[in-house]
Backbone as a printed PyTorch tensor [residue, N CA C, xyz], in Angstrom:
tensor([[[ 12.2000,  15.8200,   3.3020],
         [ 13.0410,  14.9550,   4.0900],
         [ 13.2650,  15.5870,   5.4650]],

        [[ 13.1200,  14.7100,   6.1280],
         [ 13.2580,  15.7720,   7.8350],
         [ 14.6910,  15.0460,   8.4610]],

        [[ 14.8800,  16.3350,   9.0190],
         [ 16.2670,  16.2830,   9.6290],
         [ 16.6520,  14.6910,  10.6000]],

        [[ 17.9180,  14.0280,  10.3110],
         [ 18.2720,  12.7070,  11.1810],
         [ 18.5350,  13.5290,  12.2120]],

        [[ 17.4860,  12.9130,  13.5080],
         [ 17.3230,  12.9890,  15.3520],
         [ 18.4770,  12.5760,  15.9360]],

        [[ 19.5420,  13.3550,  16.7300],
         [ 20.3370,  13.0120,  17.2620],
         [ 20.5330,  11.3940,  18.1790]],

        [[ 21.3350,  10.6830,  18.4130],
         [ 21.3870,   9.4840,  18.9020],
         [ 21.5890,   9.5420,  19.9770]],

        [[ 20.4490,   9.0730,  21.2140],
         [ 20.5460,   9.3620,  22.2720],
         [ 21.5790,   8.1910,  23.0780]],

        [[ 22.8510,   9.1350,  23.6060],
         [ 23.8350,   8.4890,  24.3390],
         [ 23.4890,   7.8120,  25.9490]],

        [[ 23.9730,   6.6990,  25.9310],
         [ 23.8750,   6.1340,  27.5130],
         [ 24.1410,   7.5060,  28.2090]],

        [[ 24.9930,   8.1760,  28.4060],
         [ 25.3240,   9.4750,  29.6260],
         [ 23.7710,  10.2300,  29.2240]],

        [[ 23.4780,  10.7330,  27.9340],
         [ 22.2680,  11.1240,  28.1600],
         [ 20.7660,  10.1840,  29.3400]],

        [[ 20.7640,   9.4140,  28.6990],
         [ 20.0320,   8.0700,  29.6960],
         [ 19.8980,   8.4080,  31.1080]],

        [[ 21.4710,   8.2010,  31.3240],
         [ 21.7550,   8.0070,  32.8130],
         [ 21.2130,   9.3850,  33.2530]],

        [[ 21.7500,  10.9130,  32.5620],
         [ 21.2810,  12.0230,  33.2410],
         [ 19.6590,  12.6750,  33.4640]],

        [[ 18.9390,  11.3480,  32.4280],
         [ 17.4840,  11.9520,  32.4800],
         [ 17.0250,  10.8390,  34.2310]],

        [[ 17.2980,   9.9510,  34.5900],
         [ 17.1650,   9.5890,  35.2400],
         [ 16.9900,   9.9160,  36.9040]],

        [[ 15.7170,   9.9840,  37.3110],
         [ 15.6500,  10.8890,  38.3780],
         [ 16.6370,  10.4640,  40.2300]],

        [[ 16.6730,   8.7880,  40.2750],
         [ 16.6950,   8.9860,  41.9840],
         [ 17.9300,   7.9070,  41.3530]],

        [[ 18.0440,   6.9600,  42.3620],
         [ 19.2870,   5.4930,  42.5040],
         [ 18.5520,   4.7460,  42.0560]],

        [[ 17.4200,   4.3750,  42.3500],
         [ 16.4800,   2.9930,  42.7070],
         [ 16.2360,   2.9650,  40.8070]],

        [[ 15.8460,   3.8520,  39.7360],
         [ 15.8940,   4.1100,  38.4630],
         [ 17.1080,   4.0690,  37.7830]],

        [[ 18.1410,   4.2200,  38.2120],
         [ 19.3870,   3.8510,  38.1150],
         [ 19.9600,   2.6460,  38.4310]],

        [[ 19.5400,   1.6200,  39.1840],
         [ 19.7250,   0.8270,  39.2570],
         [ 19.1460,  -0.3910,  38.4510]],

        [[ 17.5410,   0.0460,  38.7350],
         [ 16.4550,  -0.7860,  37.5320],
         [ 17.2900,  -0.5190,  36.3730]],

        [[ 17.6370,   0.2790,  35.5400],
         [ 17.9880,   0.5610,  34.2280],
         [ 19.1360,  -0.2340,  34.0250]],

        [[ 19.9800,  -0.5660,  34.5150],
         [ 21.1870,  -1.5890,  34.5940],
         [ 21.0940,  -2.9720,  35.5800]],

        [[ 19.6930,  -3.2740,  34.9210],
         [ 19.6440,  -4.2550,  35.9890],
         [ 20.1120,  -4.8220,  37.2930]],

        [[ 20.3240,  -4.5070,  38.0270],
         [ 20.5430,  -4.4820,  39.6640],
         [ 19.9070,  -4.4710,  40.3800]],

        [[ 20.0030,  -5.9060,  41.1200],
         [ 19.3340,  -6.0020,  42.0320],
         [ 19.7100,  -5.4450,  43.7380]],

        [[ 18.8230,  -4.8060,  44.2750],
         [ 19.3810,  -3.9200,  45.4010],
         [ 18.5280,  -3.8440,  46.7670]],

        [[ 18.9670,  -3.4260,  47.5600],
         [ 18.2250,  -3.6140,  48.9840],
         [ 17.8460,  -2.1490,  49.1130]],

        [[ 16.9640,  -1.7720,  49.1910],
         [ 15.7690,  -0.6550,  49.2380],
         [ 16.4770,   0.2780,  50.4340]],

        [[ 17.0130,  -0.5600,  51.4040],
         [ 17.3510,   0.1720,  52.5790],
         [ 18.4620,   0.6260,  52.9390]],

        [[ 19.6830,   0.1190,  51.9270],
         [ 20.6480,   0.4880,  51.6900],
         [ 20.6120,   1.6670,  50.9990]],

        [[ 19.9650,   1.9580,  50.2330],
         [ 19.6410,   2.9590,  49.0950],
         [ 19.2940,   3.6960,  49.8040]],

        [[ 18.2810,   4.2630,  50.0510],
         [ 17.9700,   5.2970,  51.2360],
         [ 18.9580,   5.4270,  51.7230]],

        [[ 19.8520,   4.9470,  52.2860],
         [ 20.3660,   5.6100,  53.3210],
         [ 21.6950,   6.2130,  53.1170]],

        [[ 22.1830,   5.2620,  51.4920],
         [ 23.5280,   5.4800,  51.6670],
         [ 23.7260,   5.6140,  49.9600]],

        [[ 22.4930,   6.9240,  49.3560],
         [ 22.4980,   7.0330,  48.3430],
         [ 23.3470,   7.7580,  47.5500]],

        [[ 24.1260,   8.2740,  48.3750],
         [ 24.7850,   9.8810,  48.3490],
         [ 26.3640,   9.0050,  48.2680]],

        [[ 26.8810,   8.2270,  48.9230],
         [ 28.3320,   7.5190,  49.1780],
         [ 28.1020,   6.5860,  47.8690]],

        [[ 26.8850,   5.8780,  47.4880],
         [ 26.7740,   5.4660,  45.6260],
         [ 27.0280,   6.0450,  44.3230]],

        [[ 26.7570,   7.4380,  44.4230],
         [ 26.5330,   8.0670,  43.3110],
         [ 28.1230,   8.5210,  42.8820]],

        [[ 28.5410,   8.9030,  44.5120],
         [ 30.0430,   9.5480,  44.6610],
         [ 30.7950,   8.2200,  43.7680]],

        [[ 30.5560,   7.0730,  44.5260],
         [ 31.6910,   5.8050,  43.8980],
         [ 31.4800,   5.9830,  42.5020]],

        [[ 29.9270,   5.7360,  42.0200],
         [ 29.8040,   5.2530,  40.7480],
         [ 30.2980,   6.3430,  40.0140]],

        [[ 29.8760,   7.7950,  40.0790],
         [ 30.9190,   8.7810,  39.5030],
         [ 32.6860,   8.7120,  39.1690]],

        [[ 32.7910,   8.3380,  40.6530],
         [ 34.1110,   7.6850,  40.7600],
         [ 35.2410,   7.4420,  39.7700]],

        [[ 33.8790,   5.9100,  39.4530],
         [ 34.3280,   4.8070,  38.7830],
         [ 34.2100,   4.8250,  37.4180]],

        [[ 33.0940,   5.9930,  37.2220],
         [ 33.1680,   6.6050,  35.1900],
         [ 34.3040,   7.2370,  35.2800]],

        [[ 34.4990,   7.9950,  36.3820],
         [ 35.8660,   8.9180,  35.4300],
         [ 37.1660,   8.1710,  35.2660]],

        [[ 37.3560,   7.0340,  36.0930],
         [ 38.6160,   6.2870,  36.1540],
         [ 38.4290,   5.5450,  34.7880]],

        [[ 37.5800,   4.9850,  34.8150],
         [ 37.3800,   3.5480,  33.8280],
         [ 37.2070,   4.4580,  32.6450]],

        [[ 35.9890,   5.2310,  32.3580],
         [ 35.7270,   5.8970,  30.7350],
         [ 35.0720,   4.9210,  30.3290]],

        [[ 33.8590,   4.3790,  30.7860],
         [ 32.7100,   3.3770,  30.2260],
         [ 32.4870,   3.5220,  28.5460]],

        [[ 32.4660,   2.5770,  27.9270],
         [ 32.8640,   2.9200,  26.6400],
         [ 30.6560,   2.3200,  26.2220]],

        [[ 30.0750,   1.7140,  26.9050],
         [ 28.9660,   0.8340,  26.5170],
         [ 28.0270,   0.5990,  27.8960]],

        [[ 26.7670,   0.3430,  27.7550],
         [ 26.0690,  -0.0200,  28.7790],
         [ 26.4440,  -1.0890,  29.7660]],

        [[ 27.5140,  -1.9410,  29.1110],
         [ 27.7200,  -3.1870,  30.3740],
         [ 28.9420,  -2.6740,  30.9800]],

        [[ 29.7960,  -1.1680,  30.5820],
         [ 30.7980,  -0.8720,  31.3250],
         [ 30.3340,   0.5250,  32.2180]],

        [[ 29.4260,   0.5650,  32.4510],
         [ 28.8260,   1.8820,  32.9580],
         [ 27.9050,   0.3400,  33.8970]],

        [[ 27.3570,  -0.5270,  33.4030],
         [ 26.7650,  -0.9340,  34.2620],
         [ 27.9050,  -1.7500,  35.5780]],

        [[ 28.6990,  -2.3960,  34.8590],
         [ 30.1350,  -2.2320,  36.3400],
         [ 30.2680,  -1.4350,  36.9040]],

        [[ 30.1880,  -0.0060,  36.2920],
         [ 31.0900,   0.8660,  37.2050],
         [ 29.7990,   0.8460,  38.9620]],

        [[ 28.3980,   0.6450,  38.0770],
         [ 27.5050,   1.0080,  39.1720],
         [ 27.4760,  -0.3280,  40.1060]],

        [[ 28.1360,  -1.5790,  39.5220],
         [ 27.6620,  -2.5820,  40.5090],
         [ 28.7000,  -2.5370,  41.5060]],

        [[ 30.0920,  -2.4140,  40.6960],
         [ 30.9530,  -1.9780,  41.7990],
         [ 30.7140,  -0.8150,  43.0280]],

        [[ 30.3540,  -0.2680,  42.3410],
         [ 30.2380,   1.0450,  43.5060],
         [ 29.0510,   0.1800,  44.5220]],

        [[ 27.9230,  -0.3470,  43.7900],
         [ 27.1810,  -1.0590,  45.0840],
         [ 28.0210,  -1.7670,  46.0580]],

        [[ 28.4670,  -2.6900,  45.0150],
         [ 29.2640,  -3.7490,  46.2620],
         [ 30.3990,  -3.1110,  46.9630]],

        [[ 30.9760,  -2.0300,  47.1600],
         [ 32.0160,  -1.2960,  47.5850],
         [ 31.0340,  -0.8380,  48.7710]],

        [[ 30.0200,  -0.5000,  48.6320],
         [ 29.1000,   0.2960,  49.6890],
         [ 28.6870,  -0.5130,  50.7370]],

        [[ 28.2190,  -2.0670,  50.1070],
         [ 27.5190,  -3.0260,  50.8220],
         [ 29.1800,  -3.3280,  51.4980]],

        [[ 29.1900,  -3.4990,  51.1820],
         [ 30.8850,  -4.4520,  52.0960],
         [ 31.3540,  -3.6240,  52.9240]],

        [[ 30.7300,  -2.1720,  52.7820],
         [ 31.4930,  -1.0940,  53.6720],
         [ 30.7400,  -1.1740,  55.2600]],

        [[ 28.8550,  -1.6350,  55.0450],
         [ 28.5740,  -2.1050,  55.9350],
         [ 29.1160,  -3.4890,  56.6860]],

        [[ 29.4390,  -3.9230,  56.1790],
         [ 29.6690,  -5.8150,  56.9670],
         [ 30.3130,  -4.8950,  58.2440]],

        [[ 30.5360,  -5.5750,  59.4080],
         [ 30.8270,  -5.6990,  60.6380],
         [ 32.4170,  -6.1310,  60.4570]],

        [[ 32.9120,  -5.0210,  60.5320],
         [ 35.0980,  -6.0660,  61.0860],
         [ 35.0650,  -6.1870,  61.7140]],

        [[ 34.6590,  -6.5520,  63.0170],
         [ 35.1440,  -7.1460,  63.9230],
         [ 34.8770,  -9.0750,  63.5350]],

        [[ 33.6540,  -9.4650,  62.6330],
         [ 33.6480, -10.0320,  62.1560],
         [ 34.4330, -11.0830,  61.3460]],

        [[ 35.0550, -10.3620,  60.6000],
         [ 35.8960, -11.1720,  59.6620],
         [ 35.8290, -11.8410,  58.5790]],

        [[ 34.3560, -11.2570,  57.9700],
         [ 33.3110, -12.4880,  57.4950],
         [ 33.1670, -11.3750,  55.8150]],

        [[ 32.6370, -12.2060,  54.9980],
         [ 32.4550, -11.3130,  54.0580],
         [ 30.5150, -11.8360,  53.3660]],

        [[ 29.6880, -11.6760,  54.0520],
         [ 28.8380, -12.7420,  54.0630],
         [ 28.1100, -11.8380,  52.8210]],

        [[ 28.3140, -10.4760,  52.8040],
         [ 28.0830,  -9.7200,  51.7570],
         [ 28.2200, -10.1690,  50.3770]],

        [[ 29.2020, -10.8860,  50.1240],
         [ 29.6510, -10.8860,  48.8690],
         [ 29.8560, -12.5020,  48.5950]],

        [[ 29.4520, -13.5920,  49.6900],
         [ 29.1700, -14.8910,  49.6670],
         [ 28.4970, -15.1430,  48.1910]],

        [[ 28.5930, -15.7480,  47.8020],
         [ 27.9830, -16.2740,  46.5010],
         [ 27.9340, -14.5990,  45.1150]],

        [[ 28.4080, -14.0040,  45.4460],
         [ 28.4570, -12.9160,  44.2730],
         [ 29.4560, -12.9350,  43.1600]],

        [[ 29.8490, -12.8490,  42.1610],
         [ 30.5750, -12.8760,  41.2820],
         [ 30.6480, -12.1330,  40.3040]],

        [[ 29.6590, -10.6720,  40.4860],
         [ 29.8470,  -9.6390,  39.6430],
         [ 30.8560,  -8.6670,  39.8890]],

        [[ 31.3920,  -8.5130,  41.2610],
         [ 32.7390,  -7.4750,  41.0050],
         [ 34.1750,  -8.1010,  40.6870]],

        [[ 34.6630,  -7.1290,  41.0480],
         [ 36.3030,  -7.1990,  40.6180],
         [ 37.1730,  -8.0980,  41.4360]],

        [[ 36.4000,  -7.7760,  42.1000],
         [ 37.2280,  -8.4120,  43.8180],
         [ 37.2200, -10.4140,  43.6060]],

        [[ 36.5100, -10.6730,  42.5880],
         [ 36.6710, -12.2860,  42.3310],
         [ 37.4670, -12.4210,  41.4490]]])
């Protein structure tokens, strides 16, 4: 009889995972390539963030914590002088609805 293989945990998952853009594919998210590049480092910080506040209990609460942190990032670009939220026009995956 051979030994039962440990059960590989989402946090395991997430830590074999090498860049954002694999992190994002894996929780389905759809994302702008150029945002990522540039502002991969202010993502990782939120989505970290947002595990330690929340305590993701499952893949669809680990996958919030990361969409939030996107849309926190994207909205951080929009323009205020603006006034506009054209970012988040038709979106309905964060909190903020």
């Amino acid at each position: 009889m051979q030994p039962a293989t440990p059960a590989i945990t989402i946090e395991d998952k997430i830590k074999r995972l090498s860049n954002v853009s694999e992190l994002l594919h894996f929780f389905d998210i759809g994302f702008d390539s150029g945002l990522i590049h540039e502002w991969q480092g202010d993502l990782l910080k939120r989505f970290n963030g947002y595990v330690i506040l929340t305590k993701p209990q499952d893949w669809f609460d680990y996958r919030r914590c990361l969409k939030n942190a996107y849309c926190k990032v994207q909205r951080g670009r929009l323009d205020r002088s603006s006034k506009t939220r054209s970012a988040c026009r038709g979106c309905t995956s964060c909190e903020r609805r």
